[in-house]
N, C-alpha and C positions, 0 to 999 in steps of 0.2 A: 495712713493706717487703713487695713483693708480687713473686711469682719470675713472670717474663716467660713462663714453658712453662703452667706448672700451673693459674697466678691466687691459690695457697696463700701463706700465711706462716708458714715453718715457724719461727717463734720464734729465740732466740740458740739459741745450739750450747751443747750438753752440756759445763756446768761452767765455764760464761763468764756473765757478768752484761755485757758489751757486746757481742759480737761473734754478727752472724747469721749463721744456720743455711744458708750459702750464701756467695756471691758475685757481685760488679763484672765484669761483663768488660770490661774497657779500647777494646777495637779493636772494638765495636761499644754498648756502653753500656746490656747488659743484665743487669739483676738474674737472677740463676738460684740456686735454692736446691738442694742437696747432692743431694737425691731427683730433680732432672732432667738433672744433670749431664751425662751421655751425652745424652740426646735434645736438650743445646745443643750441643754438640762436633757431634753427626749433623747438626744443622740450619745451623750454623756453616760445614761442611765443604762441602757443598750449597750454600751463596749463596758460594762461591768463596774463603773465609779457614781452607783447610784447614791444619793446623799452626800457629796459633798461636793462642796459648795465653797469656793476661793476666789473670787473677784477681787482684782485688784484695779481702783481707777487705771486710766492711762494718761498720764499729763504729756500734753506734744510742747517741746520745745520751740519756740519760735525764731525762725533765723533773723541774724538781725540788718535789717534796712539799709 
């Protein structure tokens, strides 16, 4: 998983073994991890979809062993 702002992957979130270190946004279909959080809502608000607001976790499957 790779956040749409940065080009990072910040890994699952602290004390989770599936869930990344970010989010879905629904109403335009981009990954953004936690650390860009504002500079998507700034960039979001600018291409005219100010106020809303659709995070969806992202659970990574883990391939198996």
């Amino acid at each position: 998983m790779i956040c749409h702002h940065c080009g990072n992957d910040p890994g699952l979130k602290a004390g989770s073994t599936v869930v990344w270190n970010g989010f879905e946004d629904q109403d335009n279909g981009q990954l953004c991890c936690n650390g860009c959080k504002q500079v998507h809502y700034e960039k979001k608000a600018a291409a005219g979809m100010q106020g809303l607001y659709s995070e969806f976790p992202v659970i990574i499957k883990l391939q198996d062993e």
